[in-house]
C-alpha positions in Angstrom: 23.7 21.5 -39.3 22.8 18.5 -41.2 20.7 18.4 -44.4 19.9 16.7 -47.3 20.4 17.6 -50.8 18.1 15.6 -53.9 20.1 14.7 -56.7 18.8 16.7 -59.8 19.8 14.2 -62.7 19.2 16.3 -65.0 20.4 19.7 -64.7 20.5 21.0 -68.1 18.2 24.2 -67.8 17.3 24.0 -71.4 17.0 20.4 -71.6 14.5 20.7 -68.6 12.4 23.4 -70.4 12.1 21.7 -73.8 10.8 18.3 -71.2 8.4 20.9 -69.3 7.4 22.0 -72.5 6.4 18.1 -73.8 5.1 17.8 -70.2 2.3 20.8 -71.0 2.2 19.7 -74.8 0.6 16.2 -73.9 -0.5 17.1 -70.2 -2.5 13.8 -68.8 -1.4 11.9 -71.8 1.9 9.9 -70.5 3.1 7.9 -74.1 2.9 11.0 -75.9 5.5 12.9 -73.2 7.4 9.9 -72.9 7.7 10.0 -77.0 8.2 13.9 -76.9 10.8 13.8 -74.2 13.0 10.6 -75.6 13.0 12.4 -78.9 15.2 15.3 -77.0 17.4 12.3 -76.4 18.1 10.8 -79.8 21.7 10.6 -79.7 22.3 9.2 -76.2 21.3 6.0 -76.2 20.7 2.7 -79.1 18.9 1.0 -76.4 15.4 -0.3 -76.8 12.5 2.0 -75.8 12.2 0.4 -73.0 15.5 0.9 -71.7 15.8 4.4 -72.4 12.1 5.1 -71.0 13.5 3.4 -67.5 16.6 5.6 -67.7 15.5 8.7 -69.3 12.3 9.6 -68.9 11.2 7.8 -65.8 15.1 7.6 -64.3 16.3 11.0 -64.8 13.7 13.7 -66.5 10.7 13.2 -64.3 12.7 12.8 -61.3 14.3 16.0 -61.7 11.3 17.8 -62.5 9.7 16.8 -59.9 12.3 17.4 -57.6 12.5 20.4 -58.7 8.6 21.5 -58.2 7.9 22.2 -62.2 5.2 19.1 -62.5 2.5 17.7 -60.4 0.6 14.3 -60.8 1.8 10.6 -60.9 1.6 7.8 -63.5 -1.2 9.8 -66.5 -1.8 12.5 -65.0 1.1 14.3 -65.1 1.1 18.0 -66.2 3.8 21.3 -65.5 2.9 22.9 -62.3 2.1 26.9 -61.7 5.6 27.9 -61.8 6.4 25.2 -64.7 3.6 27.1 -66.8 5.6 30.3 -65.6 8.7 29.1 -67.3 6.8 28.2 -70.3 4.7 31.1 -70.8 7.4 33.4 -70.2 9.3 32.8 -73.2 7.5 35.6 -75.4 10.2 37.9 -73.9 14.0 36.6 -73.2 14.4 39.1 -70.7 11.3 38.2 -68.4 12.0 34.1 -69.0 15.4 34.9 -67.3 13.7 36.6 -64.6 11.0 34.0 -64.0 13.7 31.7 -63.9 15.8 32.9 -61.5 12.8 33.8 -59.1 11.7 29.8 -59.5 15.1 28.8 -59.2 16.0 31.3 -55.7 12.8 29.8 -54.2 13.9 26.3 -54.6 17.7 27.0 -53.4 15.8 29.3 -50.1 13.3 25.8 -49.4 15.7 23.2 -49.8 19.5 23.6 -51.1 20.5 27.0 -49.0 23.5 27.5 -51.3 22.6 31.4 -51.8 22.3 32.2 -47.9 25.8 30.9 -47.8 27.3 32.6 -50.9 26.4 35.6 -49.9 27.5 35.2 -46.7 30.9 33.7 -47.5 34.0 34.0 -49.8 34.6 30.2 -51.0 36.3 29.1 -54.2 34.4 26.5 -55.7 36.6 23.5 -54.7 36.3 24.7 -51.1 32.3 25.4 -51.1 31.9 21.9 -52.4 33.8 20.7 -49.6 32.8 22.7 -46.8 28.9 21.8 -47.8 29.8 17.7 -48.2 30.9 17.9 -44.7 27.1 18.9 -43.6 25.2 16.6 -46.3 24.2 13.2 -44.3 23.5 9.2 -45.6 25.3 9.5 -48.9 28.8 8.9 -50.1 31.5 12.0 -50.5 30.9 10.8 -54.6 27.4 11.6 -54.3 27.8 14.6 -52.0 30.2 16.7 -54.5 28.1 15.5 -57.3 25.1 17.0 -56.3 26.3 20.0 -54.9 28.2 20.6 -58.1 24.9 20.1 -60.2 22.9 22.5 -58.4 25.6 25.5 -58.5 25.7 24.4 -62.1 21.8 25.6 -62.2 22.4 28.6 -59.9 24.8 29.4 -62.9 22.9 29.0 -65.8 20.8 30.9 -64.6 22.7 33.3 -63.6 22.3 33.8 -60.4 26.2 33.2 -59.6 29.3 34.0 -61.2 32.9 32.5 -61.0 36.2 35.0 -60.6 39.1 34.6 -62.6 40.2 32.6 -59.0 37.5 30.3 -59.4 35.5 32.3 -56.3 32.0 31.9 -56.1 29.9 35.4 -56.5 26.3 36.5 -56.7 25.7 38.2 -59.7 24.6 41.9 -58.1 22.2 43.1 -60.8 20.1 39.9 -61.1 20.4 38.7 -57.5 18.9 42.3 -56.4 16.7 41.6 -59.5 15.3 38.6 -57.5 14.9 39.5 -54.0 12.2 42.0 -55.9 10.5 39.7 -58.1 9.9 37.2 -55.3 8.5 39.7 -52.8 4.6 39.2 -52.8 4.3 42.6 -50.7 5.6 44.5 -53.8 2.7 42.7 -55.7 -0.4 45.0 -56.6 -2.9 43.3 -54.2 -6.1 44.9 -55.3 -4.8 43.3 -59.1 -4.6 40.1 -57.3 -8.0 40.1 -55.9 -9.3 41.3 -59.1 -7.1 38.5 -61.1 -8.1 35.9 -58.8 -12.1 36.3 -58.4 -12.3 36.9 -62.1 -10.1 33.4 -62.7 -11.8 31.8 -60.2 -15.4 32.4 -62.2 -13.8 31.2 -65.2 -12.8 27.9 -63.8 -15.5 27.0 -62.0 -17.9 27.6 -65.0 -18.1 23.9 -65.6 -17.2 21.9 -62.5 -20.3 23.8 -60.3 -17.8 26.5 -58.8 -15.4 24.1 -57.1 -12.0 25.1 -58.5 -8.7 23.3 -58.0 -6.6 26.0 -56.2 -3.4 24.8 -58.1 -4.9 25.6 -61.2 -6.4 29.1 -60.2 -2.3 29.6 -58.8 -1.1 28.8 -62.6 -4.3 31.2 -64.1 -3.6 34.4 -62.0 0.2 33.8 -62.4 0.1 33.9 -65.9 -2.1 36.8 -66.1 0.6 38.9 -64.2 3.3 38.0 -65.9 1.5 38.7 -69.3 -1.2 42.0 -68.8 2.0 43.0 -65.6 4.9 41.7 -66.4 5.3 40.2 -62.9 6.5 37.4 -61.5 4.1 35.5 -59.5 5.4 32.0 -58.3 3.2 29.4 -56.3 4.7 30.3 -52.8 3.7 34.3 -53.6 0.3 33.4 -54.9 -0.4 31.5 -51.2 0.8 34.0 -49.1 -1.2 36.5 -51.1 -4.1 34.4 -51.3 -4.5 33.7 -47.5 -4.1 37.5 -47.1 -7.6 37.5 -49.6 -9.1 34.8 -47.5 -8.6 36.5 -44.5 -9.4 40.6 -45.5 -12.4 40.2 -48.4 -15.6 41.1 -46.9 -17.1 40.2 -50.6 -16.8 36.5 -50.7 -17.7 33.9 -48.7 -14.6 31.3 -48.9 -14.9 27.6 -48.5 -11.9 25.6 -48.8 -11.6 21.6 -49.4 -9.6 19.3 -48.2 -8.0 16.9 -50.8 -9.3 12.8 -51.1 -5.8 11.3 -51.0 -2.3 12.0 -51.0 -1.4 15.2 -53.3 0.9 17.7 -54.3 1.5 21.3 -54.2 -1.5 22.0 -51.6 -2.4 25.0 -50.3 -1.7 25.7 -47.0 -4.1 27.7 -44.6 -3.7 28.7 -41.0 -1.9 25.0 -40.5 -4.0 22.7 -42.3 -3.7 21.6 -46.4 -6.6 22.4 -49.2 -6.7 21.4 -52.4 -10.5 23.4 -53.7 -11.7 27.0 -53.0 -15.6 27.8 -53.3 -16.4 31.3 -53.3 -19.1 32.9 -52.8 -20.6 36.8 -53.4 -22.5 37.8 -50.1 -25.7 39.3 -50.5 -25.9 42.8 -50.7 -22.2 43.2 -52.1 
C-alpha cells in the first residue's frame, strides 16, 4: 500500500499550543500572530524579520498547523479551528487537555498517518517501524521518509499515546489508548445534550448575521460547551456525524444548508455534497 505522509515541521506539542494560542489571541489579525509566534522563537535565529517570518512562521509554524487541522483561513484570516479551540480551552484542567489531545491527535493518525492501526497490530522496535513504513511512503527520499515518520511518533509520544520498552519496542499506552477509543466515539455522546447545545448555539450565532450561521463556528461553540458544562470531548469529525444524525431525525427544525462561494476548509459534509452555513428553522406548531 502506498501513502503519503506530510512533513510536520514543527512537532513540538507545546510549541504548537503556545502558536495556536497566538493564532486565537490575534485571530484575523496576521502581523500581530506573526509577532506573537516569532517571539516563541527568540533564540533561534539573528536573522532579519523577514527571514525568520519566511522560515518560521510561514515555513514551518503555519504549515504544520495546518497540516495538522488546528487552524483554518489563508493570508488575514487565519484563526484556530474547532478542535484547535479544544486544545486551547481545555487547559483549565491538565487531566482533560491530555485527553483532548490525544483524541485530536488519534483522529489525525486514523485520517492520514495510520501509525496506531499498525502498532497495535504489530511488535516493531522503533528502528524497524521506521523502516518497514519508508518502504510504503512514495515520491520522497529515504531522508525525508524516516524524518517524517520519526516526527510524527515523536507526537504520538508526547502525547502519550505510545510508549518505548527498555528494547526500544514500540507500545500503546493501555490506559490512555482505551482512554481514546471512548472519547472519540460520538455514539457514547449524550445526543439529546447535543441537540439542545446545538439549537441553543445556533440562536446565539445567528443573532446578528440574520440566522445564517457558519457551521465551523457552531462545531467550535457546542464543542466547547461539552467539554466545559460535560467534560466531553467533542472533536469536528464527532460534531458532523452527530449533526447529520440532527439533520436527518429533528421533526422541530426546518434545516437549510449553504454551499460555500469559493474554495474552503473544514466543510461540512452531508449525504455527499460540502456546506459551509446552516439556517434553521422552528416549524409551526412545535
Amino acid at each position: 500500500m502506498n501513502k503519503e505522509i506530510p512533513l510536520i515541521k514543527e512537532y513540538r506539542i507545546q510549541k504548537l499550543i503556545e502558536s495556536l494560542k497566538c493564532i486565537d489571541k490575534f485571530a484575523y489579525y496576521r502581523e500581530k500572530q506573526r509577532d506573537c509566534i516569532l517571539k516563541l522563537y527568540l533564540n533561534s535565529s539573528n536573522k532579519s524579520i523577514e527571514h525568520r517570518e519566511k522560515s518560521i512562521f510561514r515555513g514551518m509554524v503555519i504549515p504544520s498547523l495546518r497540516y495538522l487541522g488546528l487552524i483554518i483561513g489563508f493570508g488575514d484570516s487565519i484563526k484556530p479551528s474547532a478542535n484547535g479551540k479544544l486544545i486551547i480551552e481545555s487547559q483549565f484542567d491538565n487531566e482533560l487537555h491530555g485527553r483532548c489531545l490525544r483524541a485530536i491527535t488519534y483522529e489525525i493518525d486514523k485520517k492520514i498517518f495510520e501509525f496506531l492501526s499498525i502498532i497495535t497490530k504489530n511488535k516493531f522496535s522503533k528502528k524497524n517501524f521506521i523502516a518497514f513504513l519508508s518502504e510504503q511512503v512514495v515520491g520522497i527520499s529515504d531522508k525525508q521518509k524516516k524524518e517524517r515518520i520519526k516526527k510524527w511518533l515523536s507526537i504520538l509520544y508526547q502525547v502519550k499515546l505510545i510508549e518505548f520498552s527498555q528494547n526500544d519496542i514500540i507500545e500503546v499506552n493501555e490506559k490512555n489508548y482505551k482512554q481514546v477509543i471512548s472519547d472519540t466515539n460520538p455514539e457514547l455522546k449524550d445526543f439529546t445534550k447535543f441537540c439542545e447545545y446545538s439549537v441553543s448555539e445556533y440562536y446565539n450565532l445567528g443573532k446578528n448575521s440574520a440566522g445564517i450561521v457558519d457551521i465551523r463556528d457552531l462545531r467550535e461553540n457546542v464543542g466547547i460547551r461539552f467539554l466545559k458544562e460535560r467534560r466531553a470531548i467533542l472533536t469536528e469529525s464527532q460534531f458532523d456525524y452527530l449533526f447529520s444524525r440532527f439533520i436527518f431525525t429533528t421533526q422541530n427544525f426546518h434545516v437549510s444548508l449553504g454551499e460555500p462561494m469559493g474554495a474552503d476548509q473544514k466543510l461540512f459534509e452531508y449525504k455527499g455534497k460540502f456546506y459551509k452555513t446552516v439556517i434553521m428553522r422552528k416549524k409551526r406548531g412545535n
